[in-house]
C-alpha positions in Angstrom: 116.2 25.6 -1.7 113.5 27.3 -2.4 109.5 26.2 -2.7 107.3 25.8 -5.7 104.6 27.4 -5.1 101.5 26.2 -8.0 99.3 28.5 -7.0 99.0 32.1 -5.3 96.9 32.4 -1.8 94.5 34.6 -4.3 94.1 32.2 -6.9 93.7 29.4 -4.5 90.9 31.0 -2.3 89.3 32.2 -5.9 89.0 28.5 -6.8 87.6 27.1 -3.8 85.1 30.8 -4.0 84.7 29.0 -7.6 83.5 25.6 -6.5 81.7 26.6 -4.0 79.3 27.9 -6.1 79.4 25.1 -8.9 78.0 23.2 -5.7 75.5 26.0 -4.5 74.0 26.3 -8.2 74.3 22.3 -7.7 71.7 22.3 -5.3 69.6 25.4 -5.8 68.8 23.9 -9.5 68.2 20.4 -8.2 66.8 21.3 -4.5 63.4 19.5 -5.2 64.8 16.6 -6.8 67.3 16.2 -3.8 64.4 16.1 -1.3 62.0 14.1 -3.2 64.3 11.7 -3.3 65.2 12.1 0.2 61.3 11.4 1.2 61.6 8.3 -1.3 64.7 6.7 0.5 63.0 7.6 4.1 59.5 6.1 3.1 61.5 2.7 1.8 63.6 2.7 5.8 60.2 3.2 7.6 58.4 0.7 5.5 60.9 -2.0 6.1 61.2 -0.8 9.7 57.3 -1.2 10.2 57.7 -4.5 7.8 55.3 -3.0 5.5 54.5 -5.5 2.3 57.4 -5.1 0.5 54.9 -5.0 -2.7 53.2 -1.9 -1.0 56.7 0.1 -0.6 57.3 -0.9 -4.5 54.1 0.4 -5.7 53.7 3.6 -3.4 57.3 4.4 -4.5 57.2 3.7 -8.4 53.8 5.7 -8.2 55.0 8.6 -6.0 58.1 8.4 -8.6 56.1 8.8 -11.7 54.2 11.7 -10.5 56.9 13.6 -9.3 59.5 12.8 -11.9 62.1 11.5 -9.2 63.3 9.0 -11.8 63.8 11.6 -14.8 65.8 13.5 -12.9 68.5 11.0 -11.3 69.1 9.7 -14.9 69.6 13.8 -15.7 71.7 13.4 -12.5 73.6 10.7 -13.8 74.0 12.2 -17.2 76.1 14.7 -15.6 78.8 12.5 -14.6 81.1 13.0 -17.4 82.6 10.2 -19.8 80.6 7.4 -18.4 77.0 9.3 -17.3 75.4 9.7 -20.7 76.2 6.4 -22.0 74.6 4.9 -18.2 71.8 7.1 -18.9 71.5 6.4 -23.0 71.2 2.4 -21.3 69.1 3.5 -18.8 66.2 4.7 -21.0 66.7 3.0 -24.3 64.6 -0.3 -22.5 61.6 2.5 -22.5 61.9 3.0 -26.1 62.1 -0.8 -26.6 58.8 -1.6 -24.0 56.8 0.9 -26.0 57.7 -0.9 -29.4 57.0 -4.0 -27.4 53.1 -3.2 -26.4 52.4 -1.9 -29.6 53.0 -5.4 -31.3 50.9 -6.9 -28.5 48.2 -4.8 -29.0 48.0 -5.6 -32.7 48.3 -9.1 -32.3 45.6 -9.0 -29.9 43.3 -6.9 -32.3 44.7 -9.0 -35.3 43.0 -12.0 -33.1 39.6 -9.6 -33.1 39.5 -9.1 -37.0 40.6 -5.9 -37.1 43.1 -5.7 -39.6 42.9 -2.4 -41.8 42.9 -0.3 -38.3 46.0 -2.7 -37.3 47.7 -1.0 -40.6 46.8 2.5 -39.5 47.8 1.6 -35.7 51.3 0.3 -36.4 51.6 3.2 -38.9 51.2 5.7 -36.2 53.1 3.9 -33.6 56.5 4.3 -35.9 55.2 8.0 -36.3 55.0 7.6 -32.6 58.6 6.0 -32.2 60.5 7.9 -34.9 59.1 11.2 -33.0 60.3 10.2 -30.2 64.0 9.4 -31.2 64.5 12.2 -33.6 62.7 14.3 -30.1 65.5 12.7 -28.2 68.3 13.6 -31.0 67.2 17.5 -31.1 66.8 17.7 -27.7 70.7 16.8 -27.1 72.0 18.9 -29.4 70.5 22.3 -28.3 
């Protein structure tokens, strides 16, 4: 009886050649992102080994986050994943769009409380600029 054979020994080696470099252009486009993170993760072990404020790890780490845009890119990351990583990352940063709808009706009910109601108008007029910017922004940017 003979053996199926599903691939050729050239086409086999061609795809492994093949995946080898998805995962090479993997991390030569996300090189930075892997090591910021990996300074992150080690600065979080050290702290708790030197039973740092746990406060002080959160703040150091959401600030050194911010600035080098370690959070942007894991949600990019996680976008990648197919079927389930763009909804997880549509979840993921819709509570941003919600937050910043959030503070602008604080800050006109505090200024509301102040008297100032004709710049309130203008205020909440440019936040939904703001907002609608924003989402179509968002919109665009996933279609090209």
């Amino acid at each position: 009886m003979k053996k199926k054979i599903f691939f050729k020994r050239s086409e086999k080696s061609s795809l492994i050649n093949r995946n080898a470099r998805i995962v090479a252009d993997f991390f030569r486009r996300y090189y930075k992102l892997i090591i910021t993170w990996a300074v992150i993760i080690v600065a979080i072990i050290v702290g708790i080994h030197f039973k740092v404020d746990k406060g002080l790890i959160f703040v150091i780490v959401m600030v050194f986050g911010a600035f080098s845009q370690a959070f942007t890119g894991l949600v990019a990351i996680i976008a990648l994943v197919p079927f389930l990583g763009p909804l997880l990352a549509k979840v993921l940063t819709l509570p941003i769009f919600w937050l910043l709808n959030a503070l602008g009706y604080f800050v006109s009910a505090v200024a509301i409380k102040r008297g100032h109601k004709k710049e309130i108008v203008n205020y909440r007029f440019m936040t939904m600029v703001f907002l609608t910017g924003f989402a179509v922004g968002f919109i665009v940017a996933k279609l090209f």
